[in-house]
C-alpha positions in Angstrom: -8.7 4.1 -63.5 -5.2 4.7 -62.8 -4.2 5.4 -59.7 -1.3 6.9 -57.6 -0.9 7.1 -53.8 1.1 9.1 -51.4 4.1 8.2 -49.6 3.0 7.8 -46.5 0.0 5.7 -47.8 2.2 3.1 -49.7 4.3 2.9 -46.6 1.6 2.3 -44.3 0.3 -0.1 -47.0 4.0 -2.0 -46.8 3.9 -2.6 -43.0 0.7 -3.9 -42.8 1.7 -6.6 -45.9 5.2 -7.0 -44.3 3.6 -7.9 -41.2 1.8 -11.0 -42.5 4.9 -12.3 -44.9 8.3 -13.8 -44.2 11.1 -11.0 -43.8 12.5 -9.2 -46.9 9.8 -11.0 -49.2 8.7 -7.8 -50.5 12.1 -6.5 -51.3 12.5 -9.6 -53.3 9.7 -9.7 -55.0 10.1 -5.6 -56.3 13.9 -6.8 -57.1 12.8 -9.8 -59.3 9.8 -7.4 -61.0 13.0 -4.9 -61.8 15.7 -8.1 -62.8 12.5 -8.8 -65.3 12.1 -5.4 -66.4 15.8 -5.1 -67.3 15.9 -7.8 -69.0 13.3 -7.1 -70.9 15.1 -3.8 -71.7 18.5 -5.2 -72.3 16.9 -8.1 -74.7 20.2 -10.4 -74.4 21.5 -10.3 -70.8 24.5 -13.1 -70.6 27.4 -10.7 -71.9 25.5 -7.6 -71.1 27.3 -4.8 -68.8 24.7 -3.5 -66.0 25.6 -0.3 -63.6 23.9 -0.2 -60.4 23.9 3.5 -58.9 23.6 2.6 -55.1 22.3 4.5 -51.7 22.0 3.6 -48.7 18.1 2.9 -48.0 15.8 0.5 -49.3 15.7 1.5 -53.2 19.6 0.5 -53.3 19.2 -2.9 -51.9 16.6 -3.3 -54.4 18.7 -2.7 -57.4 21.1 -4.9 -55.8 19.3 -7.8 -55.7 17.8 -7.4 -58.9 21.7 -7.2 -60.0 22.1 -10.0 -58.7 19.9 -11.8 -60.2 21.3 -10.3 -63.5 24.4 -11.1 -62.8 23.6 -14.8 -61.9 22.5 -14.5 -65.9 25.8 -13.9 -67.3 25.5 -9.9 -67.1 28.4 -8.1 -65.7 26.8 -6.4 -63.0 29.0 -3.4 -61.4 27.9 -1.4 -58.4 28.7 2.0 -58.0 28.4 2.7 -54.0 27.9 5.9 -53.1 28.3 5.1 -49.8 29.6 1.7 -48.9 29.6 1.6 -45.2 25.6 2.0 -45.6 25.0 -0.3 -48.5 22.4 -2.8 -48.1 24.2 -5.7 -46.4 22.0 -8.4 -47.5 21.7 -6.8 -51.4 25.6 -6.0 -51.0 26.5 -9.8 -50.1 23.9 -11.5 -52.8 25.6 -8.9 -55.9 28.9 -10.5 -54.9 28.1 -14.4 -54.5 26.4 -13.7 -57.9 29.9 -12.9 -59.4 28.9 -9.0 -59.4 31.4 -6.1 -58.0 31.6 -2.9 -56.7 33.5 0.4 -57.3 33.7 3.9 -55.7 31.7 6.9 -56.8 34.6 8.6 -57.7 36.0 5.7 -59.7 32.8 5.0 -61.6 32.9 7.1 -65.1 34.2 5.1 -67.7 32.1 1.8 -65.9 29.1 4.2 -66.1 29.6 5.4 -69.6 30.4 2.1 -71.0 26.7 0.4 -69.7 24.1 -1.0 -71.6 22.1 -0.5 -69.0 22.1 1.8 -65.6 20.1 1.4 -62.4 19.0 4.3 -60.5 19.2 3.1 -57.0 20.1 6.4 -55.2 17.5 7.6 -53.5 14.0 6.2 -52.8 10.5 7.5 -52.6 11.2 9.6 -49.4 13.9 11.6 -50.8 13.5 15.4 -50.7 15.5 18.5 -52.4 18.1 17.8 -55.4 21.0 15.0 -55.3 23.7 15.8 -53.4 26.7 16.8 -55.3 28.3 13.4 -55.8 24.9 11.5 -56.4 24.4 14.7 -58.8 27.3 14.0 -60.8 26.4 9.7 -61.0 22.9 11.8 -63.0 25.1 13.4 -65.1 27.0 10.8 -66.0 23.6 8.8 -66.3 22.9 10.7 -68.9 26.3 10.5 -70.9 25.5 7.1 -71.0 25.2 5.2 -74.5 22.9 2.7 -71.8 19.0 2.6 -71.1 18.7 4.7 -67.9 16.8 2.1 -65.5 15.0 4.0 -62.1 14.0 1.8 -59.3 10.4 3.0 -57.9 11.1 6.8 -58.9 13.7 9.1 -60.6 16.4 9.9 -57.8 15.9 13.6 -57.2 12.2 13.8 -57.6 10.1 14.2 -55.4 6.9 11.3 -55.3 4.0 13.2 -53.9 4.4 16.7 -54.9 6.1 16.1 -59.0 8.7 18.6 -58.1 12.1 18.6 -59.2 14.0 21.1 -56.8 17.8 20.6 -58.5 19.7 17.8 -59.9 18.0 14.3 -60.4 18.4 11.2 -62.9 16.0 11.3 -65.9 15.6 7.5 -66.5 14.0 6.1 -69.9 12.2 3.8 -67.7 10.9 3.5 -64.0 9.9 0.4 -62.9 8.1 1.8 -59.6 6.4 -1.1 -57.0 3.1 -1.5 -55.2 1.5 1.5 -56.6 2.3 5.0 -59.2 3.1 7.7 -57.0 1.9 11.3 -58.0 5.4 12.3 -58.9 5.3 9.8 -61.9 2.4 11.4 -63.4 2.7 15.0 -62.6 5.8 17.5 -64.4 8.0 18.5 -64.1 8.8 15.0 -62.4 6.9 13.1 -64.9 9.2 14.4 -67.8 12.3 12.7 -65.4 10.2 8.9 -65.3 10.2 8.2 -68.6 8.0 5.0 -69.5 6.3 3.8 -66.4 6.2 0.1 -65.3 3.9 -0.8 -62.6 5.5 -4.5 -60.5 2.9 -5.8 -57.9 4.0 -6.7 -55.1 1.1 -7.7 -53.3 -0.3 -4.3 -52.4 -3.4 -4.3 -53.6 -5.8 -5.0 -50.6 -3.9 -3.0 -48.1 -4.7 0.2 -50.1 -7.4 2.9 -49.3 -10.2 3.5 -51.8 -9.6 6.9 -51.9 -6.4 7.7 -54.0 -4.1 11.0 -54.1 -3.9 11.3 -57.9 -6.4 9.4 -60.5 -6.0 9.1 -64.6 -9.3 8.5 -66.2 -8.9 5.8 -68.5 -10.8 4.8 -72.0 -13.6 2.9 -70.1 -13.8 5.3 -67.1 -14.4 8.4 -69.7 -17.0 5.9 -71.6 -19.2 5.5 -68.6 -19.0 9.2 -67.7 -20.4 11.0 -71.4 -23.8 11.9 -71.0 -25.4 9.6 -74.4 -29.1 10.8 -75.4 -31.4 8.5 -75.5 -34.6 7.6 -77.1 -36.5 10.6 -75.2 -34.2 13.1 -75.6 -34.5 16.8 -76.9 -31.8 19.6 -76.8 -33.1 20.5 -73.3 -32.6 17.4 -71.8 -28.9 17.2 -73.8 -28.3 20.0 -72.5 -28.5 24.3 -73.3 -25.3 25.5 -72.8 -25.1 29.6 -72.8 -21.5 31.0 -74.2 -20.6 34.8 -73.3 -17.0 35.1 -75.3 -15.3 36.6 -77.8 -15.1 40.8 -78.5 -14.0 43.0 -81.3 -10.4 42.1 -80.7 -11.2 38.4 -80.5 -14.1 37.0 -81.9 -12.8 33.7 -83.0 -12.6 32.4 -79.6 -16.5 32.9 -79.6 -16.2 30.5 -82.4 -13.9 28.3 -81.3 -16.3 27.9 -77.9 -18.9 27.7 -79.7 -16.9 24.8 -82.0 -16.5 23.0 -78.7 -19.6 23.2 -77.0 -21.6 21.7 -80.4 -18.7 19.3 -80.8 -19.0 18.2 -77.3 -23.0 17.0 -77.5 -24.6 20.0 -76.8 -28.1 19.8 -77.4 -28.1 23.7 -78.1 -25.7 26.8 -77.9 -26.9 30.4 -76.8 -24.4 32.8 -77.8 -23.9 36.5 -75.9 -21.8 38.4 -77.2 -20.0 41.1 -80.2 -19.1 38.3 -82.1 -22.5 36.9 -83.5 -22.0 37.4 -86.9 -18.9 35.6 -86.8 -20.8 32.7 -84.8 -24.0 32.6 -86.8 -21.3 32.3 -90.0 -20.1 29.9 -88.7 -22.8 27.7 -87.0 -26.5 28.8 -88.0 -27.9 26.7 -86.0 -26.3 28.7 -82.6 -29.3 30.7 -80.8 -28.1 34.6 -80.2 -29.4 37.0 -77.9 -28.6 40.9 -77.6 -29.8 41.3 -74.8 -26.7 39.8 -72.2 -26.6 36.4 -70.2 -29.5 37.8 -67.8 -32.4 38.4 -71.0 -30.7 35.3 -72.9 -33.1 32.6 -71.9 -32.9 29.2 -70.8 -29.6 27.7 -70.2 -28.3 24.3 -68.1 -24.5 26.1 -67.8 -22.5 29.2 -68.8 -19.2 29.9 -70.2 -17.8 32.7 -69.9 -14.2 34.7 -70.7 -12.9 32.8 -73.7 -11.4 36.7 -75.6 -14.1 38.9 -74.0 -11.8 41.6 -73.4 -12.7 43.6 -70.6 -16.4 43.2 -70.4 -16.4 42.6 -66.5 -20.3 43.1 -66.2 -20.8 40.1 -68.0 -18.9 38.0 -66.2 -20.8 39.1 -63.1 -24.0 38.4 -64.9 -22.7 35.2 -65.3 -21.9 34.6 -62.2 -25.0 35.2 -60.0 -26.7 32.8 -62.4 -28.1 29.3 -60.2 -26.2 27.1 -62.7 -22.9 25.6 -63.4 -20.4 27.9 -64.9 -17.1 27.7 -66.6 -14.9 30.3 -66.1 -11.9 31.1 -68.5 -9.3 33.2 -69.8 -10.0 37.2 -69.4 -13.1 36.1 -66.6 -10.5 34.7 -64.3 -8.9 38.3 -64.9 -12.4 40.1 -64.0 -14.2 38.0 -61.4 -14.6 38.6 -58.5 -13.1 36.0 -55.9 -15.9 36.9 -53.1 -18.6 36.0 -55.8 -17.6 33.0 -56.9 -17.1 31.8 -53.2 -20.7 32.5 -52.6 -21.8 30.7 -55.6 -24.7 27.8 -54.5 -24.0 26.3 -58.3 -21.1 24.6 -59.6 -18.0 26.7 -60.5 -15.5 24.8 -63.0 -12.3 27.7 -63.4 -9.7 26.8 -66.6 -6.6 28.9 -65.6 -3.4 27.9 -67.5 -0.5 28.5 -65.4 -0.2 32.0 -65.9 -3.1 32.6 -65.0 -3.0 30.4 -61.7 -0.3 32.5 -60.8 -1.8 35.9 -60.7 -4.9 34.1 -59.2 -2.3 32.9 -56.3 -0.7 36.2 -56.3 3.0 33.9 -57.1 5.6 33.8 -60.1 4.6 31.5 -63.0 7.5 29.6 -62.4 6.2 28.7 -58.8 3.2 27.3 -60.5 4.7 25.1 -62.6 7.1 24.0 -60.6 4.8 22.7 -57.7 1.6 21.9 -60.4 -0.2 19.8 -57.7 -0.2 22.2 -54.7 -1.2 25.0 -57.2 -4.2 23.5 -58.1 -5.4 22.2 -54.7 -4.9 25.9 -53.3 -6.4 27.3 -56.1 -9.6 25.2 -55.4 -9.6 25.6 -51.7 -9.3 29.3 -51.6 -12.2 29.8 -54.7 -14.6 27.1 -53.5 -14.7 26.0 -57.1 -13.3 22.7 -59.0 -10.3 24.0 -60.5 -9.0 22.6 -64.3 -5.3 23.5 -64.4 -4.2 23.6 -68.0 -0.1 22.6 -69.1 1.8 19.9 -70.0 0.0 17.6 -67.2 -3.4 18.9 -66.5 -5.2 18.8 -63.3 -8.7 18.9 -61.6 -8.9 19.4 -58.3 -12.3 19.8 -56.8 -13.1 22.6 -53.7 -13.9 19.9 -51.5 -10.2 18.1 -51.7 -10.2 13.9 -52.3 -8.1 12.9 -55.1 -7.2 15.2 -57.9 -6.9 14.0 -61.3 -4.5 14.4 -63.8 -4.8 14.4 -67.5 -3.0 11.4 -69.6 -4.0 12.4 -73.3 -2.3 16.0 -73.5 0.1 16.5 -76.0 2.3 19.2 -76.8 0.3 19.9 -80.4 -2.7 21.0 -77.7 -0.2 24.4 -77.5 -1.8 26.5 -79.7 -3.6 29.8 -80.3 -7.7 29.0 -79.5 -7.3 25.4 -78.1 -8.4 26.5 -74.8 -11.6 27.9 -76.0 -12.2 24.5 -77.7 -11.7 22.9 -74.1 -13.8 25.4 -72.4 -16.8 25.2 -75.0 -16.2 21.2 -74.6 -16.5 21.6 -70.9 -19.1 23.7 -70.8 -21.5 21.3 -72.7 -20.5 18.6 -70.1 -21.8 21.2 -67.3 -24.9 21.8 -69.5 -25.7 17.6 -69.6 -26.1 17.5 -66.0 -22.0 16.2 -65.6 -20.7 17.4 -62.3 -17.7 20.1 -62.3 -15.1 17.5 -61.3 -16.3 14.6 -64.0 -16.7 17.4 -66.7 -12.9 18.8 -66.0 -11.7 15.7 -66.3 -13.3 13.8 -69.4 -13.2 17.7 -71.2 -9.5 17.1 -70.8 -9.4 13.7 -71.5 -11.1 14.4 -74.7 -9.4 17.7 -75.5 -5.8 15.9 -75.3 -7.2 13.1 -77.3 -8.8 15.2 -80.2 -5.1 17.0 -80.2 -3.7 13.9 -80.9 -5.6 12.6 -83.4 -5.9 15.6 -85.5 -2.1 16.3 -85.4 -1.0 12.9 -85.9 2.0 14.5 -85.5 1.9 17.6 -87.8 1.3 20.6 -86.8 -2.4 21.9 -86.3 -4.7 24.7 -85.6 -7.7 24.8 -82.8 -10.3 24.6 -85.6 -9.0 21.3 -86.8 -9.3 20.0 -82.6 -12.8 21.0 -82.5 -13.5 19.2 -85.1 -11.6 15.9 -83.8 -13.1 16.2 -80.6 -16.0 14.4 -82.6 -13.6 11.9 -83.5 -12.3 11.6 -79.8 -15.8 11.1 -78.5 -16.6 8.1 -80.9 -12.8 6.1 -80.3 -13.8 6.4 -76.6 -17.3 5.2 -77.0 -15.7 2.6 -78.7 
């Protein structure tokens, strides 16, 4: 499990450490993790020219150490000072003993644009709001740069616990961030702005809570979390899942929920719906009822809203049932927020952000600007676990703790159907006996990593991620 912590935890987490160590050892020791990282990056160093962009707090004196510890290599080590009455003194005088030197922000472009390398030292993990203007302009000039864009702890600009980017900031190739990921490096828009992560220990480990801000499921924790039938099994026990989608106008997202649920381990699918021929075509082996959710029979969880049009009485069918339900697409549109409040059984919602924002009442834009308070409202104010699709998915559950975020997605995933796939995936999770939160999050993790392996970088359809999601499931089992 990956994890990422809030600001205020890994600064808590830092005074209790610095408390017990000699003064300025952990500065050193994230300024030596960084001076390795840069080297790694700049693969011959003596010769090399290295730009250090330099604030006043913390995050410059640890690029300055580290560029002095480059320059003591033979680099040319030059540090832009944005402000050089409030440079780090100790950082300051080790870059100059080391043979480094220092010019003004307004004298820095061709230094910048010349670099093989450039260290984001401007602002640290507490900064809030876009760069100032002349901290904005050291971004742009970043950028320009023929060099590897290097950012110490987090993207200058960025903000760590929210991912939000609220005007100008430094998009870095590679952050080297210390201690701990904050949720800014894993969430976008911020996440776009980090580049490859690098994670330096400093010694945090033990003065860290249990409980995290932000996890990322990993290969092994996804392993231990799919339901596997064993010798005693039936397609009860695996797991009935019921799926109410699809309508004249749309009846291949009945298949393609359908597709996911059976692809997902489903012991059996009960379909309800207009679309049955188009299922039964499809997958024979589907059970179909006329009669709606309530006169379908036994089922472990519902889907429901993947294309069903306007058909609000079957979402409320759905909804007074006493088992988990998924709801999606055009049920988000027709439920009603009071009932799924009241709900005793599990509620797993899949908005994208579209429609998170006309469940919050907000622009799109505000959404997917601020991805990780989105999803925590949305799950507070429902009562339900809340899968936010995009280019970072979350899961947030109703009862807070850490929210996770998705690290298979890929940018193939945006296609026409894919979110029925996830929902018919997610719903035969439910339908196993997989909580709402664990069957968010390993639906996603194998949605994103069927996506990749079916595009393999080529374009593809949602059919063609159903049918990898078989694929997914046996590279995580391994």
């Amino acid at each position: 499990m990956r994890t990422a912590y809030s600001v205020e935890t890994v600064r808590a987490a830092e005074q209790r450490l610095m408390a017990r160590v000699p003064e300025g050892a952990l500065m050193q020791r994230a300024a030596a993790g960084l001076a390795v990282a840069c080297a790694q990056l700049l693969g011959r160093v003596y010769g090399s020219r290295v730009v250090l962009l330099v604030g006043s707090g913390d995050n410059g004196g640890d690029a300055l150490y580290a560029g002095a510890r480059l320059a003591r290599r033979g680099a040319g080590v030059t540090a832009v000072l944005l402000a050089p009455e409030r440079a780090h003194e100790g950082g300051l005088t080790a870059l100059l003993r080391a043979g480094g030197r220092t010019v003004s922000a307004g004298d820095a472009d061709e230094v910048v644009l010349r670099a093989d390398l450039v260290v984001d030292g401007i602002v640290g993990i507490g900064g809030k709001g876009g760069l100032r203007p002349d901290a904005a302009r050291l971004a742009g000039l970043a950028s320009d740069s023929r060099g590897v864009v290097v950012a110490v702890d987090l993207p200058s600009g960025v903000e760590a616990d929210s991912g939000e980017v609220r005007g100008a900031a430094v998009r870095a190739d590679v952050t080297v961030t210390f201690g701990a990921h904050k949720p800014g490096l894993l969430i976008d828009p911020a996440r776009e702005y980090a580049g490859a992560v690098r994670l330096v220990d400093i010694g945090l480990g033990g003065e860290l809570p249990d409980e995290a801000a932000l996890e990322a499921l990993q290969h092994v924790d996804v392993a231990r979390l799919l339901p596997v039938p064993g010798a005693e099994s039936d397609k009860y026990r695996r797991g009935v899942v019921g799926i109410a989608a699809g309508s004249g106008r749309y009846p291949g997202a009945a298949v393609l929920a359908v597709a996911g649920a059976l692809r997902g381990g489903a012991g059996a699918v009960r379909y309800v719906g207009p679309a049955s021929d188009a299922v039964i075509a499809r997958f024979p082996e589907v059970l179909v009822s006329e009669g709606g959710p309530l006169k379908a029979g036994r089922v472990q969880a519902w889907v429901v809203g993947p294309g069903g049009g306007d058909d609000a009485s079957t979402v409320a069918d759905v909804v007074t049932a006493d088992v988990p339900v998924l709801i999606d697409a055009d049920g988000l549109r027709l439920v009603d927020a009071g009932a799924v409040r009241g709900r005793s059984a599990p509620t797993l919602m899949t908005p994208h952000a579209g429609e998170a924002a006309a469940l919050l009442g907000v622009p799109r834009g505000e959404v997917e600007g601020a991805r990780l308070e989105s999803v925590r409202e949305l799950a507070g104010r429902y009562g339900a676990t809340v899968l936010l699709k995009g280019s970072t998915t979350l899961v947030a559950d109703s009862g807070g703790g850490a929210v996770r975020v998705n690290s298979t997605g890929t940018g193939w995933l945006a296609t026409a159907g894919s979110g029925d796939v996830l929902s018919g995936l997610c719903g035969s999770l439910l339908a196993a006996g997989v909580s709402a939160f664990d069957a968010g999050s390993v639906g996603a993790y194998l949605h994103g990593l069927a996506g990749r392996l079916a595009a393999d970088g080529a374009p593809v359809g949602a059919h063609d991620v159903a049918e990898a999601v078989r694929v997914a499931w046996r590279d995580v089992r391994g």
